[in-house]
N, C-alpha and C positions, 0 to 999 in steps of 0.2 A: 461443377454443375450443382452440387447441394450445397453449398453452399452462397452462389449468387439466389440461390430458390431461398434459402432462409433467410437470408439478407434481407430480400424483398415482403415474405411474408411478416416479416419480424417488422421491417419497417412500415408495411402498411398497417397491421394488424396495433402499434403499440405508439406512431409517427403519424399516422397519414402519408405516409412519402414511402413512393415506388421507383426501382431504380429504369424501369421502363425499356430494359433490357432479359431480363429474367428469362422471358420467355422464348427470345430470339437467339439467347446467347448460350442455352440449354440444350436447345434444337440444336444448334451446330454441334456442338460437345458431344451429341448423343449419335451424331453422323458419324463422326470422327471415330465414338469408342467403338460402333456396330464396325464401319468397314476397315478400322486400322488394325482391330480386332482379328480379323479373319486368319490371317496369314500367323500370328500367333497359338492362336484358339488350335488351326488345325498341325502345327509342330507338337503342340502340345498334348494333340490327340484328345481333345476334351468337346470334338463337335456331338452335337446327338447323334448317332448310329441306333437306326430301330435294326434289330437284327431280327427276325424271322423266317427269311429262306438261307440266308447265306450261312448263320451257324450250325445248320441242317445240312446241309453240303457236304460232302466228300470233299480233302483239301485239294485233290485234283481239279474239282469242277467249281470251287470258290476260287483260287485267284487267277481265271480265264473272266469270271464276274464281275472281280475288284477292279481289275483292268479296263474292263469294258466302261464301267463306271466310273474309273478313275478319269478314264476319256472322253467320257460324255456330259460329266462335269467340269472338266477341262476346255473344253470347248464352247461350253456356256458360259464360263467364269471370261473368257478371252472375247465375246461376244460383248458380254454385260464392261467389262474395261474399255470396249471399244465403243460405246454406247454414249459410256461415260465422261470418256474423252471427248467425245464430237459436244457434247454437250457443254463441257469447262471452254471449249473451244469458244463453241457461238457467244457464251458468256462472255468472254476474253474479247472477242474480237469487235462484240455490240458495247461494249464500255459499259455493264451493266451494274446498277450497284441497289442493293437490298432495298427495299422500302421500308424495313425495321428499323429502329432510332439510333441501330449502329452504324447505317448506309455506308456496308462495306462493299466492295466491288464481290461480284456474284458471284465469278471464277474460283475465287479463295474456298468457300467451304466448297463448292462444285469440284475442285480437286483433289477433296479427302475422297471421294468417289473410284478414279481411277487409281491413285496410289493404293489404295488397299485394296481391289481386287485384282491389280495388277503383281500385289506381294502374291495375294493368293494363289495364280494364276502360277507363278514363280515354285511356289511351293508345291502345289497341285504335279506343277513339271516334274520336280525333282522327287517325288513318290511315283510317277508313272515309271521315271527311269530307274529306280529302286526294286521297283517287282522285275522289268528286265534283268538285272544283273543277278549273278547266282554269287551267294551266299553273302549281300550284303541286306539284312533286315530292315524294315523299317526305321524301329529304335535305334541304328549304329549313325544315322545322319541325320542331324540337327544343328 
């Protein structure tokens, strides 16, 4: 992605000549890193967490919290996949293809969409089932 961007500023700035994708071809890169990103980011425990009530908690009444949360986030993330999917779908099924000077078929990046909230979704699972089980921690599954 930085580098189609310097490519382009370099060559209009020093050429006159734009590679007339920079802009289209970034955008997608940038889809890809945000949602392929997800399902990594949260193995790797590195999402924001603002803590304010929950580190205040008694560990009794924090993870009846976490849970709750873990669920209500989980069921949004399976929402937002199915969202996503309907929509690569209509892409997919209308033959539709970008109007940028790549004129790729729509569906293509419209699928980095559901594959990454669908990892997340995957992930999100397997930390609900994790505070169920006794004496497997977060950390021991990755």
């Amino acid at each position: 992605m930085v580098g189609i961007i310097t490519v382009d500023v370099i060559g209009r700035g020093l050429f006159s000549f734009t590679t007339l994708i920079a802009d289209s071809s970034s955008g997608y890169a940038l889809v890809g890193l945000t949602f392929l990103g997800l399902a990594c980011t949260e193995l790797a425990g590195k999402h924001v967490v603002v803590g304010i009530l929950t580190p205040r908690l008694p560990p009794a009444k924090r993870k009846p919290l976490e849970v709750a949360i873990l669920i209500v986030t989980l069921l949004f993330t399976i929402w937002l996949t199915w969202l996503f999917f309907d929509a690569t779908k209509m892409n997919y099924i209308s033959n539709t293809i970008s109007l940028d000077p790549l004129h790729i078929h729509a569906w293509i990046p419209y699928s980095v969409g559901p594959l990454g909230t669908g990892m997340f979704a995957i992930v999100l699972l397997t930390r609900l089932i994790q505070k169920f089980k006794v004496g497997v921690k977060s950390e021991d599954i990755k």
